[in-house]
C-alpha positions in Angstrom: 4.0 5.3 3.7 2.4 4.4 6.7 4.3 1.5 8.5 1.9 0.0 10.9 3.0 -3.3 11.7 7.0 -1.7 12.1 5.2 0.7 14.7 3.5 -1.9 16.9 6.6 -4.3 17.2 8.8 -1.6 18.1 6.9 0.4 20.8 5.6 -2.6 21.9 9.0 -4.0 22.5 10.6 -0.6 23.9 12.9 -0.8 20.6 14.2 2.7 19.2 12.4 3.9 16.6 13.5 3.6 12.5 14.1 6.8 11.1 15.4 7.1 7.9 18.0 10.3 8.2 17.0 11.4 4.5 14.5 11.7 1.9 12.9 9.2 -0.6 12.9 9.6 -4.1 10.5 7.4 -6.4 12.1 7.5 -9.9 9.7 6.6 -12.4 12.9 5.5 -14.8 11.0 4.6 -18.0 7.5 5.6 -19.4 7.3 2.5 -21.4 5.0 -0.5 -19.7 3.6 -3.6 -21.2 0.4 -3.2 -19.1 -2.7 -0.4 -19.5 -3.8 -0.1 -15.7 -6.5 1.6 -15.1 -5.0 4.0 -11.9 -1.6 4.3 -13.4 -0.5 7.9 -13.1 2.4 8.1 -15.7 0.1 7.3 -19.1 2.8 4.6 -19.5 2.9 3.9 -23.8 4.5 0.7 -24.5 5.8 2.3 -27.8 7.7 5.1 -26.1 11.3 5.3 -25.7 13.6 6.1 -22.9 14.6 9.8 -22.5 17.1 9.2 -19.7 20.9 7.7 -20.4 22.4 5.4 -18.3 25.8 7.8 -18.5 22.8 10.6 -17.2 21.6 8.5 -14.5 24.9 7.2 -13.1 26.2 10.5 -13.2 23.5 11.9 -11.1 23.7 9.4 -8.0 26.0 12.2 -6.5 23.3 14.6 -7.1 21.3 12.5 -5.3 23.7 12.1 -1.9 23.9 15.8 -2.2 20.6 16.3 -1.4 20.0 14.3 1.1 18.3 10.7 -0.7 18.3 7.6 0.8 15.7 5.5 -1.0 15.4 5.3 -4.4 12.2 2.9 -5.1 12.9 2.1 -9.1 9.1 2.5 -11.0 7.9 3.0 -14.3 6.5 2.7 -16.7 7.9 -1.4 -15.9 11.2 -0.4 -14.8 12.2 -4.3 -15.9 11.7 -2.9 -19.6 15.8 -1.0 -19.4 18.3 -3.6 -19.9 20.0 -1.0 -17.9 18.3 -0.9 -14.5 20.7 -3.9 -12.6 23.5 -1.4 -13.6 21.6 1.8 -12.2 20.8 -0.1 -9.1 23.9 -1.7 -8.4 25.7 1.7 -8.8 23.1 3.3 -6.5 23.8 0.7 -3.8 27.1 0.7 -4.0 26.4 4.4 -3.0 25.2 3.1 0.0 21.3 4.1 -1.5 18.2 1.3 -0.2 16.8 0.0 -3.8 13.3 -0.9 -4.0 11.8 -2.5 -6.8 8.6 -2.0 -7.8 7.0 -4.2 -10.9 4.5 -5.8 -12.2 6.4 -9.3 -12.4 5.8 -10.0 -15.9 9.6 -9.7 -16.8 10.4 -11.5 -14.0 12.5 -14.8 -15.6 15.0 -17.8 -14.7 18.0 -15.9 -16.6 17.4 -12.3 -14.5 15.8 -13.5 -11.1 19.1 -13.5 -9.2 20.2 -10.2 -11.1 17.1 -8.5 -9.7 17.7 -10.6 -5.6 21.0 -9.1 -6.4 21.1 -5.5 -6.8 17.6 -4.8 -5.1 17.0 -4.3 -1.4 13.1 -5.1 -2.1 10.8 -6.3 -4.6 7.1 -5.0 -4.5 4.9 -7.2 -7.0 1.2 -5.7 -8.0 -1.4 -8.1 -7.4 -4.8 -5.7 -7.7 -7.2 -8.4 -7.4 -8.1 -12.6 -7.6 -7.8 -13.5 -11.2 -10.1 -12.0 -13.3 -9.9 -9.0 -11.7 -6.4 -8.0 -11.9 -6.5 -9.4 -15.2 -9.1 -6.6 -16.2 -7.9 -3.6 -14.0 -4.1 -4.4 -15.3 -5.2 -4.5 -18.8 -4.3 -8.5 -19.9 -5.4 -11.8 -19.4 -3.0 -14.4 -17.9 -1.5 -11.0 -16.2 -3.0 -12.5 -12.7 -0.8 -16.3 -12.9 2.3 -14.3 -14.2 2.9 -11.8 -11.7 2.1 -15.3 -9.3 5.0 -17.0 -11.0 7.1 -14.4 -10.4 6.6 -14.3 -6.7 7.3 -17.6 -6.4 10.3 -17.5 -8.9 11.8 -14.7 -6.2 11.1 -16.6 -3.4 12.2 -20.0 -4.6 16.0 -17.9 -5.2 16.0 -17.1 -1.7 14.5 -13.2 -2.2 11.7 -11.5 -0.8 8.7 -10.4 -2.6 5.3 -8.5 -1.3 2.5 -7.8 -2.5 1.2 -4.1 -3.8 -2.4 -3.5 -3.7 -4.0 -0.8 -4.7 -7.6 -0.1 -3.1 -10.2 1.0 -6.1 -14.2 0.4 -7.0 -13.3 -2.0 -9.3 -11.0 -4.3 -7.0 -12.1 -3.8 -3.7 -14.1 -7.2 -4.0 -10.8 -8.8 -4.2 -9.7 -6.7 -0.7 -10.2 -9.8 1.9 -9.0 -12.1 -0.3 -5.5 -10.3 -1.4 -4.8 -11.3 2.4 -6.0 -14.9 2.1 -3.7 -15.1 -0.8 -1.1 -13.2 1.0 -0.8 -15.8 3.9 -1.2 -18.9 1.3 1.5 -18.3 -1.1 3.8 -16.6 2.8 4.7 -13.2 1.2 6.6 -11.2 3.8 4.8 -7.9 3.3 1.5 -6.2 1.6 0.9 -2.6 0.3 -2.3 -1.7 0.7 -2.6 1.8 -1.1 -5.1 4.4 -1.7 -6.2 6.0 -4.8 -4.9 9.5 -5.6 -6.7 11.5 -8.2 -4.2 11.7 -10.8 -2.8 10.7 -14.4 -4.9 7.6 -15.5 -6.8 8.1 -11.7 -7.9 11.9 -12.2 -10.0 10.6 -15.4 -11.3 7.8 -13.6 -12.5 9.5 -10.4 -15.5 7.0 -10.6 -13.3 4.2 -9.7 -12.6 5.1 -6.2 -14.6 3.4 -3.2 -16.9 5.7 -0.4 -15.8 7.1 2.6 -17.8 4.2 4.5 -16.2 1.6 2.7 -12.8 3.0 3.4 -13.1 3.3 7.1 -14.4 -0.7 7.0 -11.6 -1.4 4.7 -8.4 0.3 7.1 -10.5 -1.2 10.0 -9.5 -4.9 8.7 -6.2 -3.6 7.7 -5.2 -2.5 11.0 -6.9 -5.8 12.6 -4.9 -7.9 10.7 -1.5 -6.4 11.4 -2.2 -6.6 15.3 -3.6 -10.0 14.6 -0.5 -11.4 12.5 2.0 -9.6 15.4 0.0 -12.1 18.0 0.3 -14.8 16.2 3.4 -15.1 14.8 2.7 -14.6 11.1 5.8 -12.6 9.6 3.8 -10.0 7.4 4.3 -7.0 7.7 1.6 -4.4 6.6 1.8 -0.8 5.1 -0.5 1.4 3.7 -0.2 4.8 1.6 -1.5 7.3 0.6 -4.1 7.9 3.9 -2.3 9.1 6.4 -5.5 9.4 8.3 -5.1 5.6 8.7 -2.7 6.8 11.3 -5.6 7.8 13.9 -7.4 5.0 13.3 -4.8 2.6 14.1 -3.9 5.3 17.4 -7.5 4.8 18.6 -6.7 1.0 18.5 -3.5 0.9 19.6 -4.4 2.5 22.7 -7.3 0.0 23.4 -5.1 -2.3 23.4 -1.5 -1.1 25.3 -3.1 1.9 27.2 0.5 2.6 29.0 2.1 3.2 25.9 -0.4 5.2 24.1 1.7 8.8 24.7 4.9 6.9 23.1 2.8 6.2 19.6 2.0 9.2 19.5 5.2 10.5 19.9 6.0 8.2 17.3 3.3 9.4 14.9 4.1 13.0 15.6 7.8 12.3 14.8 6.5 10.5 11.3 4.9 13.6 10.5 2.1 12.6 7.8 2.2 13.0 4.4 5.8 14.0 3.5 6.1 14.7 -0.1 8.3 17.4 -0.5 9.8 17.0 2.5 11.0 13.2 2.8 9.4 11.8 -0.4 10.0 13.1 -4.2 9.4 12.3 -7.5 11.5 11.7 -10.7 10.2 11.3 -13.6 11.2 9.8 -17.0 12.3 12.9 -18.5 14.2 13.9 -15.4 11.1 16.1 -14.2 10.7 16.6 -10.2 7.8 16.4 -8.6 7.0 16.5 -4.5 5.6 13.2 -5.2 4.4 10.7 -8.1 1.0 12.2 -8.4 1.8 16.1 -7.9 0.2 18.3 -10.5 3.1 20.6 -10.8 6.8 20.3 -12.0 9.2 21.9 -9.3 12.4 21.9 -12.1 14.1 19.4 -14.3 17.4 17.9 -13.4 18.4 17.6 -17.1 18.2 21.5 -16.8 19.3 22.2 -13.3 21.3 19.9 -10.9 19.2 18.3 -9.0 20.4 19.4 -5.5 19.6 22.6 -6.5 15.8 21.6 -6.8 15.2 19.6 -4.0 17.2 22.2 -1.7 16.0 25.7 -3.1 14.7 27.3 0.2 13.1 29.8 -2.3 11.0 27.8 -4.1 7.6 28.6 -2.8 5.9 25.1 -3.3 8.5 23.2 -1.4 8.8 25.9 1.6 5.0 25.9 2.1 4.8 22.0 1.9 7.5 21.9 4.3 5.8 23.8 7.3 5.0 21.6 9.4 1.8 21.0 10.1 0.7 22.6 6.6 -1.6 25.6 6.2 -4.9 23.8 5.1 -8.1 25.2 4.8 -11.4 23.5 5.3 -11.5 21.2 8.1 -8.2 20.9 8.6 -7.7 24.2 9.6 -9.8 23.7 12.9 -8.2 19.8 13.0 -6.2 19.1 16.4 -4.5 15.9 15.0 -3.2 17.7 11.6 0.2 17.3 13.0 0.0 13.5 12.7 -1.4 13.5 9.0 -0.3 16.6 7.7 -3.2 17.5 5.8 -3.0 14.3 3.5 -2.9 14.7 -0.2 -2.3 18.0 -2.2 -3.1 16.3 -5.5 -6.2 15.0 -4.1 -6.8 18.0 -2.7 -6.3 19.9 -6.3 -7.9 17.4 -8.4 -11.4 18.0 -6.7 -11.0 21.9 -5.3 -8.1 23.4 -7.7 -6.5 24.1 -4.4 -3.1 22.8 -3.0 -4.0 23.5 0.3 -7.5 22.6 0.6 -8.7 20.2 2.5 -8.2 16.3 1.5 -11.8 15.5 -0.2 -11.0 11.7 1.0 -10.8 12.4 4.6 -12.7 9.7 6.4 -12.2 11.3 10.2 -15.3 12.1 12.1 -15.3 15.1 13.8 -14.5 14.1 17.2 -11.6 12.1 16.1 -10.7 15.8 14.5 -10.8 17.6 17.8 -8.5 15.9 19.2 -6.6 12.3 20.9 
């Protein structure tokens, strides 16, 4: 995740930066969903059931210390589907692990609202589109007005719920006006992310937008976080996915505080790019590890091995070579001067189109004089 709006307010402001002394683990905790989105990575079945216990789960959160996990942002599937999940969370935070939520909202209600404000540090609501568009890309009608009422039910109990966007052909018309809404209904924060070739996305490579229309789209995105910084608006704005969106928002920066151009990219450099394997992992409803969601390859199964013992095996080739930093990638990132800011972007992109780990990122957007160089 690429924290843009964190970045300006704190170089800006001289303020140390956040680092979070850990990794992040996305636990997809259920394979069940009561949507059919068209993106979705996991092939979420309404019909299935849990493979996880909650005696399994709990039992792993020192598993979890052990290796270094900080952040465990709860997904599905719906993750709202367990009657277990206030239990897993609250047992995680009492572990001193950040909680993120992220839902669709539908089972969002009056008797679990504070139960969710409770034992979650963050809610993340997906709104991909105006209406009839989310309706049709989340797979129900009325889906739109619900996941509304949920926000509203959140904030109205004194929590905080953003917004989770994800960027496709058949929702970028909605893109301008997911801010619009954004600032109407006073979310504090929007997700704008990028589509990775995988699960639900790999057979639907025809849904993603042009390179063109990306750079005009992370253009806005990085204008409106600079833009709600001056004028006071208190939304904060992420992307993921793109790291490249990282020397887009330098280039601007820099137009704008030319004396502290050298500290963001200190900053950036200290980020590091796209970190799954190294800061970000994956979890999966059968207990399956992945570098990240949309990795095309298992690295072990914590209901076989502990799962300290796969998140920390220096011999484990995927992880040591995913952990160099910068990465080894060929094609044009291997003559890039600024791969030590992305990293080399997505591997399952990267796999999906070439059947290589360590090509190139096919959804690179950089010219090639932003390549050679800042």
């Amino acid at each position: 995740m690429f924290r843009l709006s964190n970045l300006i307010k704190s170089v800006t402001a001289g303020k140390k930066e956040r680092v979070l002394n850990g990794s992040i683990v996305i636990w997809n905790f259920t394979n069940r969903c009561n949507l059919a989105c068209h993106h979705c990575y996991s092939y979420a079945d309404p019909s299935s059931e849990d493979f996880l216990s909650t005696e399994f789960i709990l039992n792993s959160i020192p598993e979890l210390l052990k290796a270094g996990i900080k952040f465990v942002i709860f997904s599905g599937g719906e993750p709202l589907i367990r009657k277990d999940i206030f239990q897993i969370s609250q047992a995680m935070r009492d572990a001193g692990i950040v909680t993120y939520l992220s839902t669709n909202g539908l089972y969002v209600n009056d008797k679990n609202v504070d139960e969710i404000i409770k034992t979650f540090n963050y809610i993340g609501i997906s709104i991909d589109g105006i209406e009839d568009v989310h309706d049709k890309f989340r797979g129900l009608k009325g889906a739109y007005q619900k996941s509304l009422a949920a926000i509203a039910l959140i904030q109205e109990h004194g929590g905080n719920a953003g917004i989770r966007f994800t960027i496709t052909n058949e929702t970028k018309e909605s893109f301008y006006s997911i801010f619009e809404l954004a600032e109407r209904i006073g979310v504090d924060k929007i997700y704008i992310s990028h589509l990775v070739y995988s699960g639900r996305g790999l057979d639907n490579l025809k849904i993603d937008i042009s390179k063109e229309e990306r750079r005009q789209f992370v253009e806005f995105i990085i204008d409106k976080a600079f833009e709600y910084i001056r004028d006071g608006k208190d939304i904060d704005i992420v992307t993921g996915n793109m790291e490249m969106d990282a020397l887009i928002f330098l280039e601007k920066f820099s137009e704008k505080y030319p004396e502290l151009r050298d500290e963001m990219i200190k900053r950036l450099k200290s980020w590091g790019g796209n970190s799954a394997g190294r800061k970000l992992g994956n979890i999966d409803w059968m207990g399956r590890v992945k570098p990240d969601p949309f990795f095309p390859f298992y690295i072990g199964n914590m209901t076989e091995r502990p799962f300290s013992d796969i998140w920390l095996d220096e011999e484990n080739d995927i992880l040591t070579k995913l952990r160099k930093f910068p990465r080894d990638i060929s094609g044009i990132c291997s003559e890039c001067n600024v791969i030590d800011i992305c990293n080399g972007g997505s591997r399952s992109r990267a796999y999906a189109i070439y059947d290589d780990l360590w090509a190139q990122d096919p959804s690179c957007y950089l010219t090639d004089k932003e390549r050679k160089g800042i």
